[in-house]
LUMMARTI-964430 format. One record per atom (N, C-alpha, C): residue in three letters; residue number from 1; atom name; x, y, z. Coordinates in Angstrom, 1 decimal, always signed. Layout:
BEGIN
- ALA_NUM_CA_X_Y_Z;
...
END
This chain:
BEGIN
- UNK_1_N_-2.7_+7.6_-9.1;
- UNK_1_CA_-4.1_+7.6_-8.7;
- UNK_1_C_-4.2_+6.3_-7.8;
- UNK_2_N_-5.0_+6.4_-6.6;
- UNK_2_CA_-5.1_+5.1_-6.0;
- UNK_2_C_-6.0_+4.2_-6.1;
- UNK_3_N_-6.0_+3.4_-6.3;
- UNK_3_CA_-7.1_+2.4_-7.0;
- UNK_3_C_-7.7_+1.6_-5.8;
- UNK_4_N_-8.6_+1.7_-4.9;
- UNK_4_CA_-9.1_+1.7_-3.8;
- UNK_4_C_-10.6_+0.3_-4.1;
- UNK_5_N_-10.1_-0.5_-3.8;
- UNK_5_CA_-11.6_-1.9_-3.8;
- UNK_5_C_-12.5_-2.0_-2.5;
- UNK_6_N_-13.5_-1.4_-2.1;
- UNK_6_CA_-14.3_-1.5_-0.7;
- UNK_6_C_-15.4_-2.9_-1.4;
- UNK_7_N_-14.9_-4.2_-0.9;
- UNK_7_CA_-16.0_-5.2_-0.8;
- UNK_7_C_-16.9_-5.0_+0.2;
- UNK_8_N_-17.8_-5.7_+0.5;
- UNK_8_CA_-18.7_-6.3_+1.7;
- UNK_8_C_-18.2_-7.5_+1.5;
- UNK_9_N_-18.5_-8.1_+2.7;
- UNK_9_CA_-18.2_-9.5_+3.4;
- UNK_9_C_-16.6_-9.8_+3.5;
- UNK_10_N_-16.0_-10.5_+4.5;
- UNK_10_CA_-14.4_-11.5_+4.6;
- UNK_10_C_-14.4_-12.5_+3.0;
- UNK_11_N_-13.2_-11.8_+3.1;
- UNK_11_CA_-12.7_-12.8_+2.1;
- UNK_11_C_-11.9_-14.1_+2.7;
- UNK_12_N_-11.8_-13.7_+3.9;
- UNK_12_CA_-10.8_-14.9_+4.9;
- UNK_12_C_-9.9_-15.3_+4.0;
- UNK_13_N_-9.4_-16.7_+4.7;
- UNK_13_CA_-8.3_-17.4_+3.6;
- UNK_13_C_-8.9_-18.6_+2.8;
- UNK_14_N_-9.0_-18.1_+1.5;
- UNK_14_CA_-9.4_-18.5_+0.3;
- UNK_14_C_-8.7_-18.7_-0.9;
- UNK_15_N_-9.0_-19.4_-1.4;
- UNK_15_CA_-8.8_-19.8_-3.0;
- UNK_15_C_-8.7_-18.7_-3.6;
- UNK_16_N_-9.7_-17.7_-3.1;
- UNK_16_CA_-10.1_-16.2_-4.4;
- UNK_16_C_-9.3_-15.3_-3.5;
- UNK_17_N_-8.8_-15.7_-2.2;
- UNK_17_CA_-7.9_-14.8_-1.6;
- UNK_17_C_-6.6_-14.5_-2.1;
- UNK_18_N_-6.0_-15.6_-2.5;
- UNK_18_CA_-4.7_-16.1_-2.9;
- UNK_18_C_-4.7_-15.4_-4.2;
- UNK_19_N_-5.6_-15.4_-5.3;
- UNK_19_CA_-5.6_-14.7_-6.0;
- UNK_19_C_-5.4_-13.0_-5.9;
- UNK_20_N_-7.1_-13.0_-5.0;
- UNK_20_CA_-6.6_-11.3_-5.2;
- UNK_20_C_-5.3_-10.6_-4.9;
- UNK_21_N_-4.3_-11.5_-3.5;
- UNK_21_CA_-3.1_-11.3_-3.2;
- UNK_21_C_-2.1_-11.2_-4.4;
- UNK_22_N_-2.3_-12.2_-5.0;
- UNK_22_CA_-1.0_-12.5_-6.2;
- UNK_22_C_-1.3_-11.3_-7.5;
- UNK_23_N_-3.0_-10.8_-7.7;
- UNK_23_CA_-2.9_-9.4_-8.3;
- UNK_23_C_-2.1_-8.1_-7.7;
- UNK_24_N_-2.5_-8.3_-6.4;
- UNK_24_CA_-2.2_-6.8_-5.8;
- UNK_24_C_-0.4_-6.8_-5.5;
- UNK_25_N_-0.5_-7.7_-5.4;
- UNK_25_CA_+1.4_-7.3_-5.6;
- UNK_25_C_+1.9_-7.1_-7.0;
- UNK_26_N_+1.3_-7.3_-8.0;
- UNK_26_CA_+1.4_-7.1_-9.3;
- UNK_26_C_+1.3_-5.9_-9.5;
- UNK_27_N_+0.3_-5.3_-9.2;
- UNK_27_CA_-0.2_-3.5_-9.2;
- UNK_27_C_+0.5_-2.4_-9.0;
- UNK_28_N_+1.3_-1.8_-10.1;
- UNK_28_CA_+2.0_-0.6_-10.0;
- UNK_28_C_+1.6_+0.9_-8.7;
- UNK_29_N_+0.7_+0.5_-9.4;
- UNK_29_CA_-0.2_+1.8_-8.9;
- UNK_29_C_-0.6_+1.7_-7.4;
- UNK_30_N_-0.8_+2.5_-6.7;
- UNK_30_CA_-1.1_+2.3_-4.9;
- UNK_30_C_-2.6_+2.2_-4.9;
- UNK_31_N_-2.8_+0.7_-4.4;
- UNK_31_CA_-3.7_+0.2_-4.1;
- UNK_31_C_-4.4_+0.0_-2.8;
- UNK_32_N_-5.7_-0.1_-2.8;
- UNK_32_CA_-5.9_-0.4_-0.9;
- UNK_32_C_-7.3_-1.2_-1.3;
- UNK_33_N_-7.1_-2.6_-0.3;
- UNK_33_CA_-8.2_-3.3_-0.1;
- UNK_33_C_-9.0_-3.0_+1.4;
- UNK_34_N_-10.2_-2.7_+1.2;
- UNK_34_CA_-11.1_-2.6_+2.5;
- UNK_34_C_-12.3_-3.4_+2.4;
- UNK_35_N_-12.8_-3.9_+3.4;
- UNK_35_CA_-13.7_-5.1_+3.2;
- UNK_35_C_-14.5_-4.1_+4.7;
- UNK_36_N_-15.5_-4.5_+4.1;
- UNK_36_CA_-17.2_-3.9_+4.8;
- UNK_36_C_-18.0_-5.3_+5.3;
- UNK_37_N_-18.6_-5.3_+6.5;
- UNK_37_CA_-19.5_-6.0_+6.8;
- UNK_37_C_-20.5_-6.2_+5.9;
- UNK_38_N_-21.1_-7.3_+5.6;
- UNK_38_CA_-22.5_-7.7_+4.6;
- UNK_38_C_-23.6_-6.4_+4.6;
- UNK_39_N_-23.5_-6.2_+5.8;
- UNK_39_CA_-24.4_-5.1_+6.7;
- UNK_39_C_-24.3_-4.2_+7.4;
- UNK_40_N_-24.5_-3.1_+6.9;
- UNK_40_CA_-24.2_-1.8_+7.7;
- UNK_40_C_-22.4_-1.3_+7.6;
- UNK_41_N_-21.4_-0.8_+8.0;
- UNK_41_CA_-20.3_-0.3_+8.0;
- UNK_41_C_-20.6_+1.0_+7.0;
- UNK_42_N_-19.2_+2.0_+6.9;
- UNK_42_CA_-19.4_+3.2_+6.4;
- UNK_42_C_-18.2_+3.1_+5.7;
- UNK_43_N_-18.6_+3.7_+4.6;
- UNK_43_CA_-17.2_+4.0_+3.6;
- UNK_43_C_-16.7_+5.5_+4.2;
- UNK_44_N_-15.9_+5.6_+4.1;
- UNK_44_CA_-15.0_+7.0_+4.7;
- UNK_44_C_-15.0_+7.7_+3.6;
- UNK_45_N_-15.5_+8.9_+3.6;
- UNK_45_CA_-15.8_+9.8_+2.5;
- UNK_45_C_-13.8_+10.1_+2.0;
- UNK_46_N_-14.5_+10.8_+0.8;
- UNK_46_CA_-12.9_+10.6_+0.2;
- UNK_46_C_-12.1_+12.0_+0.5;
- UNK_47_N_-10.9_+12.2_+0.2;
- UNK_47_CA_-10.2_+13.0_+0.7;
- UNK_47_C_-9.8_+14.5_-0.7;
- UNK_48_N_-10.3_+13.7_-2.0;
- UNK_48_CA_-9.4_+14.5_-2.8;
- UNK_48_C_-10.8_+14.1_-4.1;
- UNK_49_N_-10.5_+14.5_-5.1;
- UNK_49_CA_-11.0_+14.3_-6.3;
- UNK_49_C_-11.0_+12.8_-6.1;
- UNK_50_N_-12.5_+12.2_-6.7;
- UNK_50_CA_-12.9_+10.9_-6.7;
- UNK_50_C_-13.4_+10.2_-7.7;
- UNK_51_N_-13.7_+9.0_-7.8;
- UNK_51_CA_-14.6_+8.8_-8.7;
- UNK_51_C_-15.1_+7.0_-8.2;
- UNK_52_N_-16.3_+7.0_-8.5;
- UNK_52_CA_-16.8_+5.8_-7.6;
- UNK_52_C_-17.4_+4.7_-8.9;
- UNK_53_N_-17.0_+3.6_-8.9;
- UNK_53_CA_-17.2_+2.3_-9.6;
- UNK_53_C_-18.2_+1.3_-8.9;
- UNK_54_N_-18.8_+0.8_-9.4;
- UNK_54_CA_-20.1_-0.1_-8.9;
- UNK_54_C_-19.9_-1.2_-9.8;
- UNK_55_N_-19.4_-2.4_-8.7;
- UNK_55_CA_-19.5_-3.8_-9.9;
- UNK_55_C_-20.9_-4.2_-9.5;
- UNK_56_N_-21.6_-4.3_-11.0;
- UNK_56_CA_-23.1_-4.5_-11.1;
- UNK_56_C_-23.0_-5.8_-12.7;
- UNK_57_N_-24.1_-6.7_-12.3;
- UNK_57_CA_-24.1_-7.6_-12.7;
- UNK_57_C_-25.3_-7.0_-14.7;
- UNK_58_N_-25.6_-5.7_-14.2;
- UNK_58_CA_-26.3_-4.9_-15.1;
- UNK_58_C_-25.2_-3.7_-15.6;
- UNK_59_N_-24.3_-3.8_-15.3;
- UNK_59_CA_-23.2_-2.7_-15.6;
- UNK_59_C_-23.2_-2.6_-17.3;
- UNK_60_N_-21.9_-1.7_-17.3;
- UNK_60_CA_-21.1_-1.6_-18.7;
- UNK_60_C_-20.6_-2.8_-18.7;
- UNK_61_N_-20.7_-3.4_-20.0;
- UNK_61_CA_-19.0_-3.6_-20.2;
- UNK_61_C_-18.2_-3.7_-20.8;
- UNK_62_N_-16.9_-3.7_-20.7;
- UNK_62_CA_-16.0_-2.9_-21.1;
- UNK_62_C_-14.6_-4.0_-21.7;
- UNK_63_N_-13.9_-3.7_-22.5;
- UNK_63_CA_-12.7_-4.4_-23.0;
- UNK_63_C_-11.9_-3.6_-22.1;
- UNK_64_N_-10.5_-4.8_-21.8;
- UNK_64_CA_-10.0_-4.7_-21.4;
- UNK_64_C_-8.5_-3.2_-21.4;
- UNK_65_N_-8.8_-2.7_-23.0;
- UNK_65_CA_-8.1_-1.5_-23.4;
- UNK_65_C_-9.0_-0.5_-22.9;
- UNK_66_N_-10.2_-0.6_-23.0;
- UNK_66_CA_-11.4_+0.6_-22.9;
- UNK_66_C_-11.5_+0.8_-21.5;
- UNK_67_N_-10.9_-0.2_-20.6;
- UNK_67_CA_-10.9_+0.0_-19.1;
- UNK_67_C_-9.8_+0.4_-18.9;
- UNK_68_N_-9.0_+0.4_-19.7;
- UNK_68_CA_-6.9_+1.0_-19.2;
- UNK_68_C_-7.5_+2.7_-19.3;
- UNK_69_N_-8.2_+2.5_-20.6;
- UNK_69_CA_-7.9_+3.9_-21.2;
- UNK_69_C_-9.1_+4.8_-20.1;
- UNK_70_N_-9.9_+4.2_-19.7;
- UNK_70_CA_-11.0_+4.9_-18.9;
- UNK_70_C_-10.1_+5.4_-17.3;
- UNK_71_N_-9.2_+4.7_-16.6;
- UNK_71_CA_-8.5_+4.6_-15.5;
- UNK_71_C_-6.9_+5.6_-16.1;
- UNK_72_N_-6.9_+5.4_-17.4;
- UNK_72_CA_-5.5_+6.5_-17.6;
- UNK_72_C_-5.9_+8.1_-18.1;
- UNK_73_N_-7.3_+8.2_-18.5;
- UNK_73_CA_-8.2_+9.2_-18.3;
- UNK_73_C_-8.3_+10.1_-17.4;
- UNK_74_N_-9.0_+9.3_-16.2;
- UNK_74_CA_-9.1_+9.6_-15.1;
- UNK_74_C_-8.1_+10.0_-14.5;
- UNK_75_N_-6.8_+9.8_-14.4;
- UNK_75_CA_-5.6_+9.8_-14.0;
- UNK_75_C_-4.9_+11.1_-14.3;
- UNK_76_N_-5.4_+11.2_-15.7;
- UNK_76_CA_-4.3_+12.7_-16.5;
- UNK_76_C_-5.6_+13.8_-16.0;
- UNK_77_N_-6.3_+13.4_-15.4;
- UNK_77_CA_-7.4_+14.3_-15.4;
- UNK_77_C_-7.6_+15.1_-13.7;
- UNK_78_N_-6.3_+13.8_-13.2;
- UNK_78_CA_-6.1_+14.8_-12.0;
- UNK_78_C_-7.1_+13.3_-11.0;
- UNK_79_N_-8.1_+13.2_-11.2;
- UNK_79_CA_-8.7_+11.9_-9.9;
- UNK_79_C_-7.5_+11.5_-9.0;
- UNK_80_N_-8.1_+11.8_-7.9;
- UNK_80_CA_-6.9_+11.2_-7.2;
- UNK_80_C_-6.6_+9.5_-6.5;
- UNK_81_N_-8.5_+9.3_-6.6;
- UNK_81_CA_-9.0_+7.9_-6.4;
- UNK_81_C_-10.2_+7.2_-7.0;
- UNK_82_N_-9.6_+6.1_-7.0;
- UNK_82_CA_-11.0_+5.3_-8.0;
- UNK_82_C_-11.3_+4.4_-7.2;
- UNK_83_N_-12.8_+4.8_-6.8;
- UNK_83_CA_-13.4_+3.5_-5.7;
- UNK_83_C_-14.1_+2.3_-6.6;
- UNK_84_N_-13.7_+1.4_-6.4;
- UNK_84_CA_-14.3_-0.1_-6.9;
- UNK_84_C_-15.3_-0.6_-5.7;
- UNK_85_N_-16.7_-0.3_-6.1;
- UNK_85_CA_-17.1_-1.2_-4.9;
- UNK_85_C_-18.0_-2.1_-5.0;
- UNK_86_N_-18.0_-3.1_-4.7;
- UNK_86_CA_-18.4_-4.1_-4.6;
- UNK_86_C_-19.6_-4.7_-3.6;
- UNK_87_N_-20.8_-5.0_-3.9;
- UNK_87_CA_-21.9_-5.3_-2.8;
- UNK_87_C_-22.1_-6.8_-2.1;
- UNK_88_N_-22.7_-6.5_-1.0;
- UNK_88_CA_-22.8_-8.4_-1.1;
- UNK_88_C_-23.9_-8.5_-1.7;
- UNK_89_N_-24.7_-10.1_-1.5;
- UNK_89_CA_-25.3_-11.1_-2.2;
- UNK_89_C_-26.2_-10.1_-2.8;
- UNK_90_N_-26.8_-9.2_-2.2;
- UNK_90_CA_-28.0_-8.3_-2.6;
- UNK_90_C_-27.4_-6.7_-3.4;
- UNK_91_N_-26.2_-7.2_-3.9;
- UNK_91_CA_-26.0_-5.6_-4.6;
- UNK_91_C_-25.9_-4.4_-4.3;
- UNK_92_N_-26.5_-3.3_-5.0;
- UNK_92_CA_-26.3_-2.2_-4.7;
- UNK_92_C_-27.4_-1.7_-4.5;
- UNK_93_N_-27.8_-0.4_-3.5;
- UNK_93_CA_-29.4_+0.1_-3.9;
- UNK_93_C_-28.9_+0.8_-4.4;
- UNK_94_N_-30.9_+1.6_-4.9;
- UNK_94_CA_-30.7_+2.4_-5.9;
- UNK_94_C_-30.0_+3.9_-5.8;
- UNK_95_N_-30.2_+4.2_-4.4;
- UNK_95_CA_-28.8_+5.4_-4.5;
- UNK_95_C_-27.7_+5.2_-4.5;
- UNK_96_N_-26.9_+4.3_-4.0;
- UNK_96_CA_-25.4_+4.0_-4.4;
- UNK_96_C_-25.3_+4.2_-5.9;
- UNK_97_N_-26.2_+3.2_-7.0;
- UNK_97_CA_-26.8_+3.2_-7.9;
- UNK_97_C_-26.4_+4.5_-9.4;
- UNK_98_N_-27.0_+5.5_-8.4;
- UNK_98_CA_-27.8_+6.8_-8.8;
- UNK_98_C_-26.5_+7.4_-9.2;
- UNK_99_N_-25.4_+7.4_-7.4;
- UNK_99_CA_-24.7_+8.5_-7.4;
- UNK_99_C_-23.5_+7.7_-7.9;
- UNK_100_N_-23.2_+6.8_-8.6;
- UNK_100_CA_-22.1_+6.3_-9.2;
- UNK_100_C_-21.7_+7.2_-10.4;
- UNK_101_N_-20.3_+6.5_-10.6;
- UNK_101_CA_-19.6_+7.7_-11.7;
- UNK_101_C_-20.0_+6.7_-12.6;
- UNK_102_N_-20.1_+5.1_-12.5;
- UNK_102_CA_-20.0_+4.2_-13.3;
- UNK_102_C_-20.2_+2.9_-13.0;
- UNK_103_N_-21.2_+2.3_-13.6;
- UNK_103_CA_-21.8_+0.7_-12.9;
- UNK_103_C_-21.0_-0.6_-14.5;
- UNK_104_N_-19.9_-1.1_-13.8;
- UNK_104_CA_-19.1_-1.9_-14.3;
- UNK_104_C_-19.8_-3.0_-14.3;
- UNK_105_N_-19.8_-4.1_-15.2;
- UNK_105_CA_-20.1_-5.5_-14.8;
- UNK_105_C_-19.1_-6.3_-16.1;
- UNK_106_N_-18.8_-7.9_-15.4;
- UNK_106_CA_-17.8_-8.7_-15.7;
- UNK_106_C_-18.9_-9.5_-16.6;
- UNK_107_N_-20.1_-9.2_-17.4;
- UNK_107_CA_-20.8_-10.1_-18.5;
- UNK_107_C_-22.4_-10.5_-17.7;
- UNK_108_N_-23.2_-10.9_-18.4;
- UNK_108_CA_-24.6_-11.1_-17.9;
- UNK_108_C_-24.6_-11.6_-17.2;
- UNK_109_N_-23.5_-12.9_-16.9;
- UNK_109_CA_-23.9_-13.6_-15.6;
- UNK_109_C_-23.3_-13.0_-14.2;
- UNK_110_N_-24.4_-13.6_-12.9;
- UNK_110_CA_-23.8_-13.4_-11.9;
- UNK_110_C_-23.2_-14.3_-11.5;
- UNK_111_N_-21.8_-12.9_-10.4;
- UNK_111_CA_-20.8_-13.8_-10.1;
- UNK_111_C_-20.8_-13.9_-8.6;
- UNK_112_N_-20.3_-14.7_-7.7;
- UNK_112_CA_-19.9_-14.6_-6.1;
- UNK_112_C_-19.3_-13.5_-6.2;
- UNK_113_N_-19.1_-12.9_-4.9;
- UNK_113_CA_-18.5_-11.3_-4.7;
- UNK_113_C_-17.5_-11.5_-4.6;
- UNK_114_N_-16.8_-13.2_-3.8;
- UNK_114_CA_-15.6_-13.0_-3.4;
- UNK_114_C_-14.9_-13.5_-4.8;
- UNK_115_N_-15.5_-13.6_-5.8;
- UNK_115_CA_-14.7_-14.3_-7.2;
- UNK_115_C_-14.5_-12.8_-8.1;
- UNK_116_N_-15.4_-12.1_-7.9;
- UNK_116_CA_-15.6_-10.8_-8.3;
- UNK_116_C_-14.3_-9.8_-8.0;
- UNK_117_N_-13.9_-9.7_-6.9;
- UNK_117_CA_-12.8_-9.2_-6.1;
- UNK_117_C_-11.6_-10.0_-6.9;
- UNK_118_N_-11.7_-11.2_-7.0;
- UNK_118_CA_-10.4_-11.9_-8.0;
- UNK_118_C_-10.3_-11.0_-9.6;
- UNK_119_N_-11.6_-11.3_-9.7;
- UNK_119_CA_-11.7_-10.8_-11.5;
- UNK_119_C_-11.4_-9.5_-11.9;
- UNK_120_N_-11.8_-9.0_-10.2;
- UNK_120_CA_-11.4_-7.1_-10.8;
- UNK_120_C_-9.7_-6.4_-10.4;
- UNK_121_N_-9.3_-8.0_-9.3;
- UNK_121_CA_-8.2_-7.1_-8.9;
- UNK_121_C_-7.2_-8.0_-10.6;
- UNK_122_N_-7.6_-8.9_-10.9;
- UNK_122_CA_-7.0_-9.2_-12.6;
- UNK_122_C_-6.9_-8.1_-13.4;
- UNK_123_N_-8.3_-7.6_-13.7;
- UNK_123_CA_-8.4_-6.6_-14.6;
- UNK_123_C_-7.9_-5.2_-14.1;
- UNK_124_N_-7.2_-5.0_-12.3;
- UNK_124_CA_-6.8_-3.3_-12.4;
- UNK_124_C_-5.4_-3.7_-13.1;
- UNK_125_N_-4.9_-4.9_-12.4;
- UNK_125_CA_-3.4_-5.2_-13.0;
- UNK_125_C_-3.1_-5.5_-14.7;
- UNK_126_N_-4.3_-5.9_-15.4;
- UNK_126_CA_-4.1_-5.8_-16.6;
- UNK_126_C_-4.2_-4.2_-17.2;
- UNK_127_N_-4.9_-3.4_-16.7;
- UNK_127_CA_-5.5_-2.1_-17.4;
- UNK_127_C_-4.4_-1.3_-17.1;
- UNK_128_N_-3.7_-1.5_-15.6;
- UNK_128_CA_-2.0_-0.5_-15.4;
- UNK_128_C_-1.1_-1.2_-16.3;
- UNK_129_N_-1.0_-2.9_-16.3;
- UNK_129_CA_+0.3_-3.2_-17.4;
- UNK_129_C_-0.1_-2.0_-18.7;
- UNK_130_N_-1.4_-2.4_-19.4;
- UNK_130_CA_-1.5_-1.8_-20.8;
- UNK_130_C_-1.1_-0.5_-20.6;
- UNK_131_N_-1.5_+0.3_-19.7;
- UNK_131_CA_-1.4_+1.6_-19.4;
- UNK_131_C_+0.3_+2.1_-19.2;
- UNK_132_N_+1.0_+1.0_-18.8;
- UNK_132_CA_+2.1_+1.0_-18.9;
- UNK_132_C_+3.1_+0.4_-20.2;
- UNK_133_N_+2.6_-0.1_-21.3;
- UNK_133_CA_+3.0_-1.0_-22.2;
- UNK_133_C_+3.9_-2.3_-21.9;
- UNK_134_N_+3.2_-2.7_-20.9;
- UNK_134_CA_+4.2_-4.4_-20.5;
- UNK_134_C_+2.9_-4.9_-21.1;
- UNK_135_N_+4.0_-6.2_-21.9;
- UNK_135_CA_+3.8_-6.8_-22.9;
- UNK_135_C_+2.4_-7.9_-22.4;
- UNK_136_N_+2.1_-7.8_-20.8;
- UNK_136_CA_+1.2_-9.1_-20.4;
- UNK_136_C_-0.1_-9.2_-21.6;
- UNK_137_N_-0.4_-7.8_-21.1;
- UNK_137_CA_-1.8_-7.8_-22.1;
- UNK_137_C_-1.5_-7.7_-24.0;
- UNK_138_N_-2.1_-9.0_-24.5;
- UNK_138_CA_-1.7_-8.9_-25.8;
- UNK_138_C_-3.2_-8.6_-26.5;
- UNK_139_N_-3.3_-7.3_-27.0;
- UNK_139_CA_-4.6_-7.0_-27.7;
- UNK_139_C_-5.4_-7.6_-29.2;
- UNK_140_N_-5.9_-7.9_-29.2;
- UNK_140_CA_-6.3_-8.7_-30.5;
- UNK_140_C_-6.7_-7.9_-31.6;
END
């Protein structure tokens, strides 16, 4: 399944860049990073069985097994992609909102978008180790 992250805004060369790099070569699974203007740009409708993720500061949230098991679900169930997407400073509206499979969030507080993109590309690489049983993730 391809694990697909559409931000808004450049992440240029950053601190939180360097990160998300050092996840995504970690990442078993075929991943693709696409970054959207603050404003306006179009997501490319999908090609196969989908399922779309909304990091919301009002989200679920989820343990880091309960996110493996939600993404290896998806997976045996045939999805062929899982969109992660991410809004700038002003979020999501309410139809992105509406039509989501699922509004994720990393805890009550809000985060920068470009730190957001660090924390989620952490948690796809932790959710495929568990999904895979490499030892990184140790469950309590």
């Amino acid at each position: 399944m391809l694990l697909h992250v559409i931000a808004r805004g450049k992440i240029g060369r950053s601190p939180e860049a360097d990160l998300v790099a050092r996840y995504a070569k970690r990442i078993s699974w075929p991943l693709r990073l696409t970054e959207l203007p603050d404003i306006g740009g179009t997501i490319p409708p999908p090609q196969s069985p989908c399922r779309e993720v909304l990091l919301d500061e009002h989200g679920k949230q989820m343990s880091s097994e309960d996110f493996a098991a939600l993404l290896g679900r998806w997976r045996d169930d045939g999805v062929r992609e899982a969109r992660f997407l991410i809004g700038a400073a002003d979020g999501h509206g309410a139809e992105a909102r509406q039509k989501a499979d699922l509004l994720l969030g990393f805890g009550a507080m809000t985060w920068p978008h470009l730190l957001v993109r660090a924390m989620l590309a952490e948690q796809l690489w932790r959710a495929t180790s568990i999904l895979a049983g490499h030892p990184y993730h140790r469950s309590g």
